[in-house]
C-alpha angles and dihedrals in degrees: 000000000000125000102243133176157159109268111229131186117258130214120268106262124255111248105263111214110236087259098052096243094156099055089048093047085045083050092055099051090044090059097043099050089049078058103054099041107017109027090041086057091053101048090069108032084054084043091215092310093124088151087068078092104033129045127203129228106226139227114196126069090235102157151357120222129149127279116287126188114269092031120135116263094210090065091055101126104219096195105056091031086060090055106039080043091226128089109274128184142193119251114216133204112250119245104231079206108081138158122226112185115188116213098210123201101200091159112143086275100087096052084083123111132153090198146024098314130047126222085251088057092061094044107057087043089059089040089055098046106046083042095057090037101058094039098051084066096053096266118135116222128194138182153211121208125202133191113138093356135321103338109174134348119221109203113212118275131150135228129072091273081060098059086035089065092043093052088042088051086044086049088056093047091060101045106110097206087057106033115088111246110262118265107214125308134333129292100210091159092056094059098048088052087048083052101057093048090053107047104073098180133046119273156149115275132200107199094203104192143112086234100228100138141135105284123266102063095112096086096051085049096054089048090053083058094053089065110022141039094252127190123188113214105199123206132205156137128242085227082058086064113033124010120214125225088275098151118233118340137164113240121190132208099238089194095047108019093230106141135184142162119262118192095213086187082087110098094193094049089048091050089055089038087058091040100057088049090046086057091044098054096048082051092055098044086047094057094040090051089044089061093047100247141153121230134199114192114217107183114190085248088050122112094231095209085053098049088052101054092044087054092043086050093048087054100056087045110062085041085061086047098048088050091043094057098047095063099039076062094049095054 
């Protein structure tokens, strides 16, 4: 399904200075107020247990157990599994030092908001505080951007300077004088191939991206898996999903400029409308669930500190699940 909406006037833009002084002031206070409001939040409801969304790799032989769901397969240690005759694998000890790269879809898509907020918006808040997050703790985080294609690659570095030059090159990115018109509709499986060449160690991914692309970007996805922690975060809109009884209005394809007029007075226009987004929404989790990745869902009406720590709480969850049941098994 298309990305249509209602097409709105913005706001003249501010002068920017040839250096681009004014996006990276505005990414500055940005960052600080996240600091002050979200990040300080989080802080407490996580309770310091950053890692819930990010795993380390490990370095250090520290232990051997038995197999539990969600293990990796490649720790499996044949030897001693042959002759306990039960899949055993080798514990590491986790490297505080990890890498988090966040594959970001910023196509003309995600400008789009039906209130207050737009799906960019949501995106660079997440972006910051994940990012700050995860630096303030040593980590190094890096990042790919993507608008017409692959439009700058930050390699992974740690420190606030650090996520202050990722939000000023996502700033960039949305400003519509100096971003290239889109040309059709999003790659998402380019940039996800572009992804796994890139990202020469393993490491945690945040694919960042509304996901309305052209089709064929689920098996990329599924090899980026095989190598990397990978987290879909998933935005959207509630009016992507349900109109309201809004008349005649003129909606306008962002990704591929085509534009037409809808009477959404039309009952029978706005249930087909619901039903489409319904099926494509069952077709988006499926292949989410078929790669083996977990999603977090940030919709533009969404409190973002909220939305984090119900994703970090469904992770430990089903990692509790998946250990629970082995041993129910065992027994």
């Amino acid at each position: 399904m298309k990305s249509w909406w209602r097409k709105t006037p913005t706001p003249a833009a501010a002068p920017v200075a040839a250096n681009d002084a004014a996006p990276a002031m505005g990414s500055e206070r940005a960052l600080r107020l996240l600091e002050w409001t979200v990040i300080r939040r989080l802080d407490g409801l996580l309770q310091g247990d950053y890692r819930t969304l990010m795993r380390g790799t490990g370095l250090d032989l520290a232990d051997l157990r038995e197999y539990q769901l969600h293990d990796d397969v490649r720790h499996i240690d044949w030897n001693v599994t042959a002759r306990l005759q039960s899949p055993h694998v080798r514990v590491f000890t986790e490297d505080r030092e990890m890498s988090a790269w966040f594959v970001l879809d910023l196509s003309r898509s995600v400008d789009f908001g039906s209130g207050t907020r737009a799906k960019r918006e949501i995106s660079t808040s997440f972006v910051a505080v994940l990012a700050r997050l995860l630096t303030r703790h040593g980590n190094r985080v890096g990042a790919l951007v993507y608008g017409n294609d692959l439009e700058a690659v930050i390699p992974p570095r740690t420190g606030r300077r650090h996520v202050l030059h990722l939000l000023h090159s996502m700033a960039r990115r949305g400003d519509s004088d100096k971003a290239p018109a889109q040309k059709g509709m999003t790659r998402l499986a380019d940039l996800l191939k572009s992804a796994a060449t890139l990202m020469p160690r393993r490491s945690t991914v945040f694919v960042v991206s509304d996901f309305l692309s052209e089709p064929g970007w689920e098996k990329p996805l599924g090899q980026l898996v095989q190598r990397h922690d990978v987290l879909a975060v998933r935005l959207f809109d509630p009016l992507e999903l349900e109109l309201p009884d809004l008349g005649l209005v003129p909606l306008r394809d962002a990704e591929t400029g085509e534009q037409l007029w809808v009477d959404t007075h039309d009952s029978g226009f706005r249930k087909r409308f619901a039903r489409i987004a319904a099926e494509r929404e069952a077709l988006l989790r499926s292949a989410l669930a078929r790669a083996g990745v977990d999603a977090l869902e940030l919709s533009t009406e969404d409190d973002l500190v909220e939305a984090i720590v119900r994703f970090a709480d469904l992770r430990k969850r089903r990692v509790r699940a998946g250990a629970a049941g082995i041993k129910a098994v065992a027994a």
